[in-house]
TORKOL-4160 file (C-alpha; in steps of 0.2 Angstrom, whole numbers, padded with zeros to 4 digits, m for minus):
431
<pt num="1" X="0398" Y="0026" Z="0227"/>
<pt num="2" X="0379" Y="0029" Z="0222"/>
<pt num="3" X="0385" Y="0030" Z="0203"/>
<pt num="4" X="0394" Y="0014" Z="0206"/>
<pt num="5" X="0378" Y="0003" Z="0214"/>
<pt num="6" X="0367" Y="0013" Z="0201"/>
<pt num="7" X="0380" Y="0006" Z="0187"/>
<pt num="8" X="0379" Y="m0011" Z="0196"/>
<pt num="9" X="0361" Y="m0012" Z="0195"/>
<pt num="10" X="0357" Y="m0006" Z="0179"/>
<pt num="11" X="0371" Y="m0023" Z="0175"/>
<pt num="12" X="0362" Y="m0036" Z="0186"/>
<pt num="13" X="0346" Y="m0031" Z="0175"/>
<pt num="14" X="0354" Y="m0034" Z="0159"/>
<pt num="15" X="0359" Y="m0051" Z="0167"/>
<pt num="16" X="0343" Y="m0057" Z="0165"/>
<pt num="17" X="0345" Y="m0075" Z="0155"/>
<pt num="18" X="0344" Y="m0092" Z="0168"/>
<pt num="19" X="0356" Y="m0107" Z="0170"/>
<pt num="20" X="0341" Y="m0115" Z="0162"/>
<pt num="21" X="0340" Y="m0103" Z="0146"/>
<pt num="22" X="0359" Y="m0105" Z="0145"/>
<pt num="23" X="0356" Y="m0125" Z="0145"/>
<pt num="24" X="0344" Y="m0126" Z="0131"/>
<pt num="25" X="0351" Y="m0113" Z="0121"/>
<pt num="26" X="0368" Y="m0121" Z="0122"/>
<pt num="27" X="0360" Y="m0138" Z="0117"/>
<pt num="28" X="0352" Y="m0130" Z="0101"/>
<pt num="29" X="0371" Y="m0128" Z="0099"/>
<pt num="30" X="0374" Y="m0145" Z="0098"/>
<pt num="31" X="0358" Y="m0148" Z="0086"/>
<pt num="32" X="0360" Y="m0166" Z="0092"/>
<pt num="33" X="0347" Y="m0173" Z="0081"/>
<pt num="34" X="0357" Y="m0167" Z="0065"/>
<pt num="35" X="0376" Y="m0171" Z="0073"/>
<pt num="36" X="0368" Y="m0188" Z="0077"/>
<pt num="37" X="0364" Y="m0192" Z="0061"/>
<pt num="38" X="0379" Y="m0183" Z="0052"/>
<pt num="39" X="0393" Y="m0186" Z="0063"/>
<pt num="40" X="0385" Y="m0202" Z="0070"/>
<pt num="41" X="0382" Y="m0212" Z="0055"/>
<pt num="42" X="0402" Y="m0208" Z="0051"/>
<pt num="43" X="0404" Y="m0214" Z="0068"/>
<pt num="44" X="0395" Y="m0230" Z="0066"/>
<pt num="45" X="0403" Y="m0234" Z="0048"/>
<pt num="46" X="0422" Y="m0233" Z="0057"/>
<pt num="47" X="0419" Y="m0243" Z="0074"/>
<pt num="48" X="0401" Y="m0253" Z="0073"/>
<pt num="49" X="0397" Y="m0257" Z="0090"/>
<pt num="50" X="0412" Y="m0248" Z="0098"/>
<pt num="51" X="0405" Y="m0231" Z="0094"/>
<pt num="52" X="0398" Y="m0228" Z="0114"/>
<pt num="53" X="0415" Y="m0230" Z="0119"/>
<pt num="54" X="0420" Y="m0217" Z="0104"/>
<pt num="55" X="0408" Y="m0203" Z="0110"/>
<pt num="56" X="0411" Y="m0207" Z="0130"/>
<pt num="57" X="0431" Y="m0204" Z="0123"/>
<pt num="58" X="0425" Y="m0187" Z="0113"/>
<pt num="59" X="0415" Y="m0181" Z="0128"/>
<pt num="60" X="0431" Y="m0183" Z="0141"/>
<pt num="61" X="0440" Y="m0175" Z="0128"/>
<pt num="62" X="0430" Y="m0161" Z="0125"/>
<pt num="63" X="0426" Y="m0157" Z="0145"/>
<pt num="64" X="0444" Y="m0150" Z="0147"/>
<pt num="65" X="0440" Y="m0138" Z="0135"/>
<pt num="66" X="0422" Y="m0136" Z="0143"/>
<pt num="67" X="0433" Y="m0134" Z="0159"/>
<pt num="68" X="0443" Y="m0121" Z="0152"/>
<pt num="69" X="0427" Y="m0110" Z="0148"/>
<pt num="70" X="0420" Y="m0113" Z="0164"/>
<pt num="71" X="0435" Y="m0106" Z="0173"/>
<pt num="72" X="0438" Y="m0091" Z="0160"/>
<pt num="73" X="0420" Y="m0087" Z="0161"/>
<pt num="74" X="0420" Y="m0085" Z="0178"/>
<pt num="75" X="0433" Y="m0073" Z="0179"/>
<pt num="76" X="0427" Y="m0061" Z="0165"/>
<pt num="77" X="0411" Y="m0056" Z="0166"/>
<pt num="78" X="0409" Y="m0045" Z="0153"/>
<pt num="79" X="0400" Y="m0051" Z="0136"/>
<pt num="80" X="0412" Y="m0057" Z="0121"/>
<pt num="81" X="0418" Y="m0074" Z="0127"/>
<pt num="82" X="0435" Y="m0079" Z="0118"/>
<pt num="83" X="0439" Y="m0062" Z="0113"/>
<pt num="84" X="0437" Y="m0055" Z="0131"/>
<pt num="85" X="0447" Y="m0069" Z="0139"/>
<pt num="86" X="0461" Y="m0066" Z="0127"/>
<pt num="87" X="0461" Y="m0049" Z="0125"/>
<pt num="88" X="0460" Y="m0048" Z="0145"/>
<pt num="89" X="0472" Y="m0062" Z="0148"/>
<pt num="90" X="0485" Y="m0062" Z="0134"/>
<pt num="91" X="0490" Y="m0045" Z="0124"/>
<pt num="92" X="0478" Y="m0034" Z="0112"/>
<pt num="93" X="0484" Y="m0041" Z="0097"/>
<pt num="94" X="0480" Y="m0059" Z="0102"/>
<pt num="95" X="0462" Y="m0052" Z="0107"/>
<pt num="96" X="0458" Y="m0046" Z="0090"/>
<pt num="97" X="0464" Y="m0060" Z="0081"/>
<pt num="98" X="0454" Y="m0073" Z="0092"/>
<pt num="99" X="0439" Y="m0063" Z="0091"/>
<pt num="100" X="0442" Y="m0061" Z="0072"/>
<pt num="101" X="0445" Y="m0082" Z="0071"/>
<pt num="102" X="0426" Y="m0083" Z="0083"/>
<pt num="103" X="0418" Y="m0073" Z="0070"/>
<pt num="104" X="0422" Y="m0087" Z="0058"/>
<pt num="105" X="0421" Y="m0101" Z="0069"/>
<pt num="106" X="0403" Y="m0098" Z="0075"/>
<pt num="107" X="0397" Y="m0093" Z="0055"/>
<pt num="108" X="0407" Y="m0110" Z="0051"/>
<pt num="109" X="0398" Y="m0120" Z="0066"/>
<pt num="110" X="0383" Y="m0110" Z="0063"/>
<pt num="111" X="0383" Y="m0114" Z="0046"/>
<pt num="112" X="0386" Y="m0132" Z="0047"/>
<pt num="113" X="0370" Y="m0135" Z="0058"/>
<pt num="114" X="0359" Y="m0125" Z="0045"/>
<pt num="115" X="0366" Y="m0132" Z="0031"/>
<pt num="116" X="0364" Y="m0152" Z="0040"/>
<pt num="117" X="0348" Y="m0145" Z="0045"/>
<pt num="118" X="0342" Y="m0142" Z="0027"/>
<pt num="119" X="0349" Y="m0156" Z="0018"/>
<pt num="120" X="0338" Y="m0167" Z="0031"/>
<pt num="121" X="0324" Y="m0156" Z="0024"/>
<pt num="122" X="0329" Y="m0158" Z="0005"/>
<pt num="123" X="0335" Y="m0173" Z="0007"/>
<pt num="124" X="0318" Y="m0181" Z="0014"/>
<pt num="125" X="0305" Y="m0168" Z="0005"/>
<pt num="126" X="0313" Y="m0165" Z="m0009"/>
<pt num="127" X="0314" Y="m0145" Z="m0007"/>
<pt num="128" X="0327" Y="m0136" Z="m0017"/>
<pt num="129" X="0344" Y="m0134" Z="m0009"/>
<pt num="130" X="0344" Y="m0115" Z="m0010"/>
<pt num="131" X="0326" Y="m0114" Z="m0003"/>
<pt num="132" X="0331" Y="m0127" Z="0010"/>
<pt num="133" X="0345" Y="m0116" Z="0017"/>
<pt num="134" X="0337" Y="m0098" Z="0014"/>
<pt num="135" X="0322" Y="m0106" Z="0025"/>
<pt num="136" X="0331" Y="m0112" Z="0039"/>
<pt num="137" X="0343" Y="m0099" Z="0039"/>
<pt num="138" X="0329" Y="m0083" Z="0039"/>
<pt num="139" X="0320" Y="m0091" Z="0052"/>
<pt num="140" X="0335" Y="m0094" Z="0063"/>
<pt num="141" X="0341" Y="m0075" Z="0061"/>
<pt num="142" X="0320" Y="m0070" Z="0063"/>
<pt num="143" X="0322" Y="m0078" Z="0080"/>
<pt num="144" X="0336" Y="m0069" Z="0085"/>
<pt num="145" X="0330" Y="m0054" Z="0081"/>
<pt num="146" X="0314" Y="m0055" Z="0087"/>
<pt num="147" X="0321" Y="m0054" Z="0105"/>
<pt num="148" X="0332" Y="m0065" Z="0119"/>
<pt num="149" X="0318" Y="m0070" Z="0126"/>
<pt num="150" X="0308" Y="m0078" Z="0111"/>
<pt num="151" X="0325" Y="m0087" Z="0106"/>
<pt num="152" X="0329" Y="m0094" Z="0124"/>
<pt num="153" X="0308" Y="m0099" Z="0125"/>
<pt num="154" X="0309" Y="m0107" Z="0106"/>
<pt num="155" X="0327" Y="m0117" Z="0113"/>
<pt num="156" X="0318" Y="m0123" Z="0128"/>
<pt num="157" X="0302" Y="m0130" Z="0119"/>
<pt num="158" X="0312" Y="m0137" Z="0105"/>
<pt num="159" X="0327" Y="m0144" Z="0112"/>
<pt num="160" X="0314" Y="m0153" Z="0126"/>
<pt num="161" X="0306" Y="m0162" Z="0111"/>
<pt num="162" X="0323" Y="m0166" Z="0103"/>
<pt num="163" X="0328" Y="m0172" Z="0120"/>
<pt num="164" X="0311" Y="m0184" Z="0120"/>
<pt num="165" X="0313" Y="m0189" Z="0104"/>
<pt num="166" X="0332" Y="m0195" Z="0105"/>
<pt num="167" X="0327" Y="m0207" Z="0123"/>
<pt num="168" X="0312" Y="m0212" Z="0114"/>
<pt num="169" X="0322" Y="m0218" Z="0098"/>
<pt num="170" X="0334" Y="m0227" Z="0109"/>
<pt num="171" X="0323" Y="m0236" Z="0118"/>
<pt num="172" X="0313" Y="m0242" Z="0102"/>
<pt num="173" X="0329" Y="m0246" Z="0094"/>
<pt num="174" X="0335" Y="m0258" Z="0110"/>
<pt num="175" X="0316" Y="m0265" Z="0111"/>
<pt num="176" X="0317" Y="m0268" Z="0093"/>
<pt num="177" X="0332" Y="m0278" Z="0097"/>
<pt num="178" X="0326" Y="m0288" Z="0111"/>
<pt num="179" X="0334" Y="m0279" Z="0126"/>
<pt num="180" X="0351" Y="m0285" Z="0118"/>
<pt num="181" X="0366" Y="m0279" Z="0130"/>
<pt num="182" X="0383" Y="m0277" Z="0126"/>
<pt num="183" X="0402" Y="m0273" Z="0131"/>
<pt num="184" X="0404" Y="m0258" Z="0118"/>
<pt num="185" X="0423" Y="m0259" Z="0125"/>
<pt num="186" X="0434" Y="m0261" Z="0111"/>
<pt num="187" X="0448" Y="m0253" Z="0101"/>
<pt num="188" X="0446" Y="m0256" Z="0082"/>
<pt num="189" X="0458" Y="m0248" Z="0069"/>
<pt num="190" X="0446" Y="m0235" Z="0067"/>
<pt num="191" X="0442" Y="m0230" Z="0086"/>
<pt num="192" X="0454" Y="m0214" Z="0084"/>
<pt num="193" X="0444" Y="m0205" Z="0068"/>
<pt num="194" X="0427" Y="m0210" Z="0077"/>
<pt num="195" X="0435" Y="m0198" Z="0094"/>
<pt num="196" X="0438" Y="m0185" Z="0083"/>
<pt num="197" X="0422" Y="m0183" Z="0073"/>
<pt num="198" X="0413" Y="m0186" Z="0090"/>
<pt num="199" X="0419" Y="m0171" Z="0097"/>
<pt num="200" X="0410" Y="m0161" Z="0086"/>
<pt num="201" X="0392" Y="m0167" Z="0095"/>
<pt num="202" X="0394" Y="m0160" Z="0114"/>
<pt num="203" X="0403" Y="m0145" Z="0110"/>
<pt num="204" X="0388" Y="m0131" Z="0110"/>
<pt num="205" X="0394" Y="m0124" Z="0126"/>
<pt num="206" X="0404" Y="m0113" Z="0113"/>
<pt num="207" X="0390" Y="m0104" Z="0109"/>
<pt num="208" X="0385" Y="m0096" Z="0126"/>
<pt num="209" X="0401" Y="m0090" Z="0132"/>
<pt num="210" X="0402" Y="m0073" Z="0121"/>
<pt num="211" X="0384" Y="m0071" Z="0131"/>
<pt num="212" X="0392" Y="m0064" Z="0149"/>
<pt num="213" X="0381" Y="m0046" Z="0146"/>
<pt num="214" X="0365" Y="m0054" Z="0146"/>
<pt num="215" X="0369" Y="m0069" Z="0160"/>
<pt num="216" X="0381" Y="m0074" Z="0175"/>
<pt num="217" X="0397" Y="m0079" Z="0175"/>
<pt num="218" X="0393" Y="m0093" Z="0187"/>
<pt num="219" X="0378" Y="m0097" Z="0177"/>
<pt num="220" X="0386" Y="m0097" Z="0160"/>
<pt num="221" X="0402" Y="m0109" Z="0167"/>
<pt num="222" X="0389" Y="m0121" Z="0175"/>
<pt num="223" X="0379" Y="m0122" Z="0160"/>
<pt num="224" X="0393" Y="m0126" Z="0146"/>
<pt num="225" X="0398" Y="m0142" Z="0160"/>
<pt num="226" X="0381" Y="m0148" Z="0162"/>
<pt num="227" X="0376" Y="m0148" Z="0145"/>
<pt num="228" X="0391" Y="m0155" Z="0136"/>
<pt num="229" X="0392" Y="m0170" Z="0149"/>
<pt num="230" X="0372" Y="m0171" Z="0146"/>
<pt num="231" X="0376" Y="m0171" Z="0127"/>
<pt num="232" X="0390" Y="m0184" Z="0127"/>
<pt num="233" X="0377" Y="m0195" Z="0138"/>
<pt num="234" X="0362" Y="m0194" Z="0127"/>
<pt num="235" X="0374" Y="m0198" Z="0111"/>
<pt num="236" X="0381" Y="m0213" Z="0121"/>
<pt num="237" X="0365" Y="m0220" Z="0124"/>
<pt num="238" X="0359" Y="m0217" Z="0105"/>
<pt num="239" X="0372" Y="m0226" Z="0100"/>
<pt num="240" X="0373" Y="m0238" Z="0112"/>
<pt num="241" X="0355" Y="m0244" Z="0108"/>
<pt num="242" X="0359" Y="m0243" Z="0088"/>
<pt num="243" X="0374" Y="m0256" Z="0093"/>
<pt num="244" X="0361" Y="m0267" Z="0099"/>
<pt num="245" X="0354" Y="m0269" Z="0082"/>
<pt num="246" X="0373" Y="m0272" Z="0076"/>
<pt num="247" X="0368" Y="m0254" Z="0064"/>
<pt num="248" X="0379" Y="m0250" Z="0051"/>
<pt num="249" X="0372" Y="m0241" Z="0037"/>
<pt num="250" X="0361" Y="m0221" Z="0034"/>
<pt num="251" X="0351" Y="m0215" Z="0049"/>
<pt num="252" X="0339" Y="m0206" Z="0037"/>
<pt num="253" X="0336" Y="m0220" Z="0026"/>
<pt num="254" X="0335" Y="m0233" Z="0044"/>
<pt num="255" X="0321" Y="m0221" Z="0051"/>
<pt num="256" X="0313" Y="m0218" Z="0035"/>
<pt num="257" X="0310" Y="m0237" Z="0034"/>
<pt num="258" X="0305" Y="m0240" Z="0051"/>
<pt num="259" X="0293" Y="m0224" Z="0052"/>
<pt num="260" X="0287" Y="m0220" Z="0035"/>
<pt num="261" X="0277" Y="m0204" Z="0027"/>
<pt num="262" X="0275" Y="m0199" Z="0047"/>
<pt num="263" X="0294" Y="m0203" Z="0052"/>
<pt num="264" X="0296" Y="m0192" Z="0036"/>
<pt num="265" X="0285" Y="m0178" Z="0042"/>
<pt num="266" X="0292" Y="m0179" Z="0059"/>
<pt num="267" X="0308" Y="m0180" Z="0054"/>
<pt num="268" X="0310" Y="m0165" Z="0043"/>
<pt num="269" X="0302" Y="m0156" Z="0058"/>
<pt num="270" X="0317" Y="m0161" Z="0067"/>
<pt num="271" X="0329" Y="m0156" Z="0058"/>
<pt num="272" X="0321" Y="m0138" Z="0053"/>
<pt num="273" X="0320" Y="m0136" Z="0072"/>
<pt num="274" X="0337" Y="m0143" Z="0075"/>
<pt num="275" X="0346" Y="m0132" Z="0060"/>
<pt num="276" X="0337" Y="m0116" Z="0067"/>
<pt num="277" X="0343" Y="m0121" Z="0085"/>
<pt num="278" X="0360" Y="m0121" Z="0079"/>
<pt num="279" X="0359" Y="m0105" Z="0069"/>
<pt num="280" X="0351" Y="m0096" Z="0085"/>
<pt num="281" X="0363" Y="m0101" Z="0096"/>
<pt num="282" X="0380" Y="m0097" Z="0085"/>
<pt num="283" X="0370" Y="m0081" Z="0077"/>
<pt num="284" X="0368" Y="m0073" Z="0095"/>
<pt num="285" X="0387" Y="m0078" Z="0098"/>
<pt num="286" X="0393" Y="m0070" Z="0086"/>
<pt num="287" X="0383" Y="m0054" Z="0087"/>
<pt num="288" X="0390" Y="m0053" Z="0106"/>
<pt num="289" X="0408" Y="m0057" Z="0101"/>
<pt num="290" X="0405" Y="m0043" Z="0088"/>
<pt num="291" X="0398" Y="m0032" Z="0098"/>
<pt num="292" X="0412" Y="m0033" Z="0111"/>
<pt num="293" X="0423" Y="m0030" Z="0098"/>
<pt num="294" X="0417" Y="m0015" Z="0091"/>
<pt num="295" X="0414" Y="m0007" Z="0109"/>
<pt num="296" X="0433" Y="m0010" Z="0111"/>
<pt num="297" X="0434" Y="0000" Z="0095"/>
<pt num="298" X="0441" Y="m0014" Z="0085"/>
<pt num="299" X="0426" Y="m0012" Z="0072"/>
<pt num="300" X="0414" Y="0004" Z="0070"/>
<pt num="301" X="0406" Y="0010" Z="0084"/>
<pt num="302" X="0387" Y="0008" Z="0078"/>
<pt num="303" X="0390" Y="m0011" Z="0079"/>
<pt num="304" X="0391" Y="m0008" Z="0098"/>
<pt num="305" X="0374" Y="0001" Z="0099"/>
<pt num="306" X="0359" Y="m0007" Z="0107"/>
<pt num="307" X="0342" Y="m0006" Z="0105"/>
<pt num="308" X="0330" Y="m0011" Z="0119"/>
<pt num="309" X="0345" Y="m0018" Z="0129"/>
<pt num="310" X="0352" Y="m0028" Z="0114"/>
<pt num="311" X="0363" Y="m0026" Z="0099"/>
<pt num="312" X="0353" Y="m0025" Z="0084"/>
<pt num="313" X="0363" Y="m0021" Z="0071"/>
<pt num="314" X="0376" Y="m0033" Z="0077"/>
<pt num="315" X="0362" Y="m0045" Z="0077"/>
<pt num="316" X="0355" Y="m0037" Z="0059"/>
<pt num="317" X="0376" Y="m0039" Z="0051"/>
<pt num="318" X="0379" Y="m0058" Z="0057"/>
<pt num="319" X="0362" Y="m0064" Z="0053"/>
<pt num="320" X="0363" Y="m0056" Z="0036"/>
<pt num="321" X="0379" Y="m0061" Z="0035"/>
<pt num="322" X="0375" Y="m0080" Z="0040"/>
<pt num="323" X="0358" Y="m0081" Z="0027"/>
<pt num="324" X="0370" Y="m0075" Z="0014"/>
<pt num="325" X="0384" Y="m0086" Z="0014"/>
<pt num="326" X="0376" Y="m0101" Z="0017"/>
<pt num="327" X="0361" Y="m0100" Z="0004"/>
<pt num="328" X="0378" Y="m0095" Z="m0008"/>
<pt num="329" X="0385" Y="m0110" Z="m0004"/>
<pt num="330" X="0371" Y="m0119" Z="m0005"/>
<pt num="331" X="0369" Y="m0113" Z="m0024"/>
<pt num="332" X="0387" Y="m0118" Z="m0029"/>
<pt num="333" X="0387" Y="m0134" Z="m0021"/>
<pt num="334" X="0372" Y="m0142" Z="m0013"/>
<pt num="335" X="0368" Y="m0139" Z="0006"/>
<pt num="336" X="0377" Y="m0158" Z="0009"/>
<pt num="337" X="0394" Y="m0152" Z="0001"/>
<pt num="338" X="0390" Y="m0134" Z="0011"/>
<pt num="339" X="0388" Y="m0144" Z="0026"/>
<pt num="340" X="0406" Y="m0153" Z="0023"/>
<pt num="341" X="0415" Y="m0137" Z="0017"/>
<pt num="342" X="0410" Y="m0127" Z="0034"/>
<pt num="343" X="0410" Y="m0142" Z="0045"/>
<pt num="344" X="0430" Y="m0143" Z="0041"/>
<pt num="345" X="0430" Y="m0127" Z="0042"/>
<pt num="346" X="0423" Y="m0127" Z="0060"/>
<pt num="347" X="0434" Y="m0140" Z="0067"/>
<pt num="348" X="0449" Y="m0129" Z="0063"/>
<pt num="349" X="0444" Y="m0114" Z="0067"/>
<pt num="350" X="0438" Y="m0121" Z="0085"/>
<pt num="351" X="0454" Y="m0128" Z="0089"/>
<pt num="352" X="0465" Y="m0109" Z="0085"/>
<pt num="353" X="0450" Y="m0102" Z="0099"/>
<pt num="354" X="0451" Y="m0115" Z="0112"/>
<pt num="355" X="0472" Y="m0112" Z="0110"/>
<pt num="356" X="0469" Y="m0096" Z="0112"/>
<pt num="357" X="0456" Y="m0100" Z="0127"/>
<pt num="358" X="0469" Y="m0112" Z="0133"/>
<pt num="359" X="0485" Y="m0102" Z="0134"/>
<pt num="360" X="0475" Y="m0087" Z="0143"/>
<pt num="361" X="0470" Y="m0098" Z="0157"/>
<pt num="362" X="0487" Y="m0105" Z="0157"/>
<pt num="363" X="0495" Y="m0087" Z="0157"/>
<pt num="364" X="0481" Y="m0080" Z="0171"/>
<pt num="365" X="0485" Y="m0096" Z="0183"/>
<pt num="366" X="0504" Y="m0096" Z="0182"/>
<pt num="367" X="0508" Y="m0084" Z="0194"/>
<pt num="368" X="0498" Y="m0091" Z="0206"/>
<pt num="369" X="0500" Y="m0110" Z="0201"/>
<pt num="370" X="0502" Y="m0114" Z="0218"/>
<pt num="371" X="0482" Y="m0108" Z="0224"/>
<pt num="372" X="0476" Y="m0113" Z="0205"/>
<pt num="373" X="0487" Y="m0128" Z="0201"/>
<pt num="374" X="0471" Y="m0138" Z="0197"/>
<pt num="375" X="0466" Y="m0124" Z="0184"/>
<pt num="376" X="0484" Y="m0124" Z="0177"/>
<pt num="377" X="0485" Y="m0144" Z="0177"/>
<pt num="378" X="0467" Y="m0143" Z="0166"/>
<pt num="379" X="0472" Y="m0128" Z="0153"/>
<pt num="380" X="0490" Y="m0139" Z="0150"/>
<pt num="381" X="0481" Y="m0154" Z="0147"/>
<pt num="382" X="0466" Y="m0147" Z="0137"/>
<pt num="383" X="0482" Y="m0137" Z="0126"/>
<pt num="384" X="0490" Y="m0153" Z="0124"/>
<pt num="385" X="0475" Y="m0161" Z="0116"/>
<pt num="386" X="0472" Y="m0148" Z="0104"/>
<pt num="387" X="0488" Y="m0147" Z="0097"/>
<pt num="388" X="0487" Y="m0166" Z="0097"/>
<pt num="389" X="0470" Y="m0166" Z="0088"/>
<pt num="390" X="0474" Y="m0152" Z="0076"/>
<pt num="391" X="0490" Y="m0161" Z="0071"/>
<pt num="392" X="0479" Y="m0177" Z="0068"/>
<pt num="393" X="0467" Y="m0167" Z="0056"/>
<pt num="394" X="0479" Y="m0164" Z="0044"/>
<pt num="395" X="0483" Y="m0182" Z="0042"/>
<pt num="396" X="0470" Y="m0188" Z="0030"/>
<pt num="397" X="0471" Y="m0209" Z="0032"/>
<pt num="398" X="0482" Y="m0215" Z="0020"/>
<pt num="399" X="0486" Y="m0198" Z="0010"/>
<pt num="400" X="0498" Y="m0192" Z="0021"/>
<pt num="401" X="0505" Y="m0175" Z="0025"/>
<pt num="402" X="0502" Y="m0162" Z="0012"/>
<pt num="403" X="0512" Y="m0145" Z="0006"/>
<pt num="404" X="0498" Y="m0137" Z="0011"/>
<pt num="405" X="0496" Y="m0145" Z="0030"/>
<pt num="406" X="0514" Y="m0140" Z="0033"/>
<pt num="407" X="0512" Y="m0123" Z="0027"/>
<pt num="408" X="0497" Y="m0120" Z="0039"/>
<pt num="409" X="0505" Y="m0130" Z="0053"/>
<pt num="410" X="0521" Y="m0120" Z="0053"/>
<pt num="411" X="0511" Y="m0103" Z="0051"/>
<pt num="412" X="0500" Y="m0108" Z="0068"/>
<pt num="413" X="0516" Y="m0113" Z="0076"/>
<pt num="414" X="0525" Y="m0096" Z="0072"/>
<pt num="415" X="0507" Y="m0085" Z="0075"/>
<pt num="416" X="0509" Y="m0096" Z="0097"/>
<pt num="417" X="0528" Y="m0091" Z="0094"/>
<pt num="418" X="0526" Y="m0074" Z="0090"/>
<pt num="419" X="0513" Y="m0073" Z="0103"/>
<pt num="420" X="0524" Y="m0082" Z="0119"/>
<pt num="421" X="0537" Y="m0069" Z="0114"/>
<pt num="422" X="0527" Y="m0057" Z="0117"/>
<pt num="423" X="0518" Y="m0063" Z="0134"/>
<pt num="424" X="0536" Y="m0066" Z="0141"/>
<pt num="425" X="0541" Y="m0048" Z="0138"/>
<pt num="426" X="0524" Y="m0041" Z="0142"/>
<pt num="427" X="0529" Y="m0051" Z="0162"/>
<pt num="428" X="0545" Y="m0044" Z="0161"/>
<pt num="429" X="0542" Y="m0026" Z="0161"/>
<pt num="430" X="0528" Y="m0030" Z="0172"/>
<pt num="431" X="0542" Y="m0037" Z="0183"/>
């Protein structure tokens, strides 16, 4: 018993990360600054003024996925997020091969917020793409390194000032248009692409759910509600004020007019702050997802080790691993074409993790639906719209279906087959 409590205390130690550290940190996954003025101005070009409708769609949307992380998180408390909750859930093979699709995910995601964050940078001072991207990816994994509680303290103080900064932007953007109020209530031909690239702003809950060895359960399922319903709020109202200017054009180039050389200045600020955010928040994520993994002896066991209660050269691998690639890429094709590649990339791979986050909660409710039928309803639901969105993805507008789309379609679909088979004779012998 004493060995027990002795076990128990040593854990509640480790747990030392708050709701708010979680909050902030999982709104530098968001980098809403840079998915604002990425995925917005796409946003914008498709639906005009019907874009706050868009994101209040996307931010319905992706809460059933937030819910299905809250509920997961809460009953596996140990640190690796997706991976535990399917390995736990499901069967060992689908563990591994969820885990193995996070580690690509959160690089892709990652990635996609450093390489936004740098184009901003290169985009507005000029500086070198490879230099861009090697600066904002070395200082993200510097953070990390440096210690939890320098990257929660940094996520706080920067994502307050982003937080600032976008209110203040959409008041002067409604001042500027005389306090003009509109119905944003509409459903133009292109309301259904707007939805889907909004879904990539609120979804930086994602990133603190492999973080279960250094914070609650409770604490972790609260924060990924909160702050993708905050998200989704403060996008609304950034783009609801921009529709009272009737907007349709380049962010950038819209605030560089209105702002000039210090707009510019406080601008690439911004977005050096933002893309290190991002690379923080997915860099720690996927050092605890591998870190999980390797203690479960699916990688080598050194990459389990910790150093001053945390996983240095987990942390060392995946941020070597992040400033690699995306400098790389940057190299071959610019940090805008880097930022397209990987934020495709990360759209796919986030759907195969939330199927897999989606079926275990699905599988672990079942057979008790009738105490958890509410649980059950959401992970059905939140399953539904991921096939449904992953199925829409491969549907470019007027190109169609492709060899290639079928291909991968029919390989997912046979990968879920493969693994209900073996779900239903896993209950079986159980039974």
């Amino acid at each position: 018993m004493s060995v027990e409590k002795g076990k128990k205390s040593i854990e509640q130690k480790r747990k030392n990360m708050t709701y708010t550290d979680l909050f902030f940190l999982s709104f530098g996954g968001q980098a809403p600054f840079i998915s604002l003025l990425t995925f917005g101005t796409v946003m914008i070009e498709d639906v005009h003024q019907a874009a706050p409708f868009a994101m209040i769609i996307a931010t319905i949307v992706v809460l059933f996925n937030g819910l299905v992380v809250n509920f997961m998180s809460r009953r596996f408390k140990k640190g690796g997020g997706y991976y535990i909750y399917a390995i736990y859930s499901l069967t060992d093979r689908l563990g591994l091969e969820t885990g193995w699709s996070y580690l690509l995910y959160a690089l892709a995601y990652g990635g996609t917020l450093i390489a936004g964050g740098a184009y901003v940078l290169h985009y507005i001072t000029g500086l070198d793409d490879v230099y861009a991207a090697l600066l904002v990816s070395t200082l993200g994994t510097s953070i990390v390194i440096a210690g939890i509680k320098i990257s929660t303290k940094y996520a706080i103080v920067m994502s307050s000032i982003e937080m600032i900064t976008l209110v203040a932007l959409g008041v002067f953007f409604l001042h500027q248009s005389g306090w003009h109020f509109y119905n944003p209530i509409s459903f133009p031909p292109g309301l259904l692409d707007a939805v889907i690239f909004g879904l990539g702003i609120p979804t930086g809950y994602g990133s603190i759910a492999p973080l279960g060895d250094e914070a609650s359960s409770k604490a972790i399922g609260k924060a990924a509600i909160s702050v993708l319903l905050f998200g989704g709020a403060l996008a609304t109202f950034f783009f609801y004020s921009l529709g009272s200017l009737n907007f349709s054009g380049n962010l950038i180039e819209y605030l560089l007019t209105n702002f000039g050389l210090i707009g510019g200045i406080f601008i690439s600020f911004v977005s050096l702050s933002d893309g290190t955010l991002g690379g923080i928040s997915y860099i720690l994520a996927d050092s605890r997802t591998l870190k999980a993994m390797a203690k479960d002896g699916k990688f080598p066991n050194f990459l389990a080790r910790e150093w001053h209660n945390k996983p240095i050269f987990s942390e060392i691998i995946i941020g070597s691993i992040f400033i690699l690639v995306i400098t790389l890429l940057a190299d071959l094709m610019g940090t805008f074409g880097t930022f397209v590649l990987l934020g495709g990339l990360a759209g796919v791979m986030n759907l195969v993790i939330h199927f897999s986050a989606d079926i275990s909660l699905i599988k672990v409710t079942s057979k008790r639906s009738r105490k958890r039928w509410t649980e059950l309803i959401i992970g059905v639901i939140a399953l539904i719209i991921s096939f449904f969105v992953l199925i829409y993805s491969f549907l470019p507008p007027g190109l169609g279906i492709t060899t290639t789309d079928i291909f991968f379609i029919w390989i997912i679909m046979g990968f879920l087959y493969a693994e209900a088979l073996a779900m239903s004779k896993g209950a079986e012998e159980e039974g």
